[in-house]
N, C-alpha and C positions, 0 to 999 in steps of 0.2 A: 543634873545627872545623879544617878546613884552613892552611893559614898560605894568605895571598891573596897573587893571580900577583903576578910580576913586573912591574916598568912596562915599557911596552914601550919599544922599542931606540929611540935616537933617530934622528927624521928625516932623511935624507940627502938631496941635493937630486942629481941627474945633473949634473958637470960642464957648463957653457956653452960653447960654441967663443968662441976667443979674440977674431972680430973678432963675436961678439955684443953687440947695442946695448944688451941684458939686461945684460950684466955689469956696466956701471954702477949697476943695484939690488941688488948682492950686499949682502950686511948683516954687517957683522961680528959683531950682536946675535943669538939664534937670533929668526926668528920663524916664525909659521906658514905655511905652502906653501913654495915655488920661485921665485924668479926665472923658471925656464923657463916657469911659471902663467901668467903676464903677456901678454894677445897684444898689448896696445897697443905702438907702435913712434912713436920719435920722428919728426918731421914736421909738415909744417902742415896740417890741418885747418880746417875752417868759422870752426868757433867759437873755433882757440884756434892756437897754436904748441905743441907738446908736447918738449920738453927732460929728458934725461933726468942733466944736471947742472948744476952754475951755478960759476959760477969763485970765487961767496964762502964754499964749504963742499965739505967732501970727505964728505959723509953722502951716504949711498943716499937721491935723492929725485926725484920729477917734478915740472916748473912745466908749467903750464899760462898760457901768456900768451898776453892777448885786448886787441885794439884796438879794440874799439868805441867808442860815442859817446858813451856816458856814463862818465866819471872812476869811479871808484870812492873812496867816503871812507869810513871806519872811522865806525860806530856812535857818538854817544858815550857815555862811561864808562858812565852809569847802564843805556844798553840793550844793551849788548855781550854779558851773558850772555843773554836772549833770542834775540840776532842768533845766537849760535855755538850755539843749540839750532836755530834753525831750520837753519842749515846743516848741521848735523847730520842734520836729518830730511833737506833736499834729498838728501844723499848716503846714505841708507836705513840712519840709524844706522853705519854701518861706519868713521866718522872718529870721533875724539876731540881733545882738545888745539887746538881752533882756537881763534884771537886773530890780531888784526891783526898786521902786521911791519914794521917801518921805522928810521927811526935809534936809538929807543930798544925794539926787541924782538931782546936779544940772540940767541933760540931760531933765529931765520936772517936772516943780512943780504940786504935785497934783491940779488935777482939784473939790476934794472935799476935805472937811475937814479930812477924816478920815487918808490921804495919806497910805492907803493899796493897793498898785498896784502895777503892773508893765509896764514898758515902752520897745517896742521892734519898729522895721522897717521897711518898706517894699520899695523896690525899685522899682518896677512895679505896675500899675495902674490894670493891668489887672490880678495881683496875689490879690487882695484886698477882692475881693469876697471870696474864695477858705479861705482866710485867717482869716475871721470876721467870716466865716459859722465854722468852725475847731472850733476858738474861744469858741464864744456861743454854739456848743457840751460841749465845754470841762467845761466851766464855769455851764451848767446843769447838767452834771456827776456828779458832785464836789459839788452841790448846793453854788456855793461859793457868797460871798460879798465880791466884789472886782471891783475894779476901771485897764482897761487894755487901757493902751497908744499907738495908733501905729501911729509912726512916719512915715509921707512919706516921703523917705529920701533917697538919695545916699550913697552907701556903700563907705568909706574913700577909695582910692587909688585905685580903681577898671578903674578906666578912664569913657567915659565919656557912657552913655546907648544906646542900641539900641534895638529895638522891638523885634531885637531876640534874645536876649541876654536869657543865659540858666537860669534859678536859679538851687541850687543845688541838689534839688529834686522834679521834676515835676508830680504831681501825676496823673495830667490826661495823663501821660504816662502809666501809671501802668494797 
């Protein structure tokens, strides 16, 4: 038999111009898609404030912070893996890694005093959008006040990303 192709070359992403609000999600990790993928821009919005850095962490991440009327409180212990399944599903499969964050979640210190939040991941540049839209739904449902962390970030032991890599629920398959 043949010897099989070659992997292919790795992904490059096109430079960002320098005063781009993108270049705060550059990833020193590789992951899959671009920064440039991303059409969200920081700003205020409806449902949320969208920040595209926090003064407690030099990681590539968005907050999304919401002032509504309802406080947000963390789950507790015993329902917290159900809670981070169902946000999960809110955001169409494409997060991983959610758990609450506050003085004892070193994974991100809040970026406000209140530390009511939570911190989740995304490993594709191009799941970002899909994922911040889901968000801010769900955060207007909810009326909530709440601080939401998403880490761009490589999922621990997965190897290394490529553009086509699946996530585990793709909704604009559906």
């Amino acid at each position: 038999p043949p010897p099989p192709p070659p992997p292919p070359p790795p992904h490059t992403c096109p430079a960002l111009p320098a005063e781009s609000p993108l270049r705060a999600l550059e990833s020193k990790a590789p992951l899959a898609g671009c920064p440039g993928d991303v059409q969200l821009r920081p700003g205020t919005y409806p449902e949320a404030d969208v920040l595209f850095t926090c003064r407690a962490s030099p990681a590539p991440m968005i907050i999304l912070r919401a002032s509504g009327h309802t406080p947000f409180r963390p789950p507790p212990d015993a329902d917290r893996r159900s809670f981070a399944r169902r946000l999960v599903d809110v955001a169409h499969g494409l997060v991983y890694g959610v758990a609450p964050y506050g003085p004892c979640a070193a994974a991100a210190p809040p970026c406000t005093e209140s530390g009511r939040g939570l911190v989740m991941s995304v490993a594709d540049y191009d799941d970002v959008d899909v994922v911040v839209e889901q968000l801010r739904r769900w955060i207007h449902a909810n009326d909530l006040e709440i601080e939401l962390v998403i880490l761009l970030a490589r999922p621990p032991d997965r190897g290394p990303p490529t553009r086509v890599m699946e996530p585990l629920s793709d909704p604009r398959a559906r």
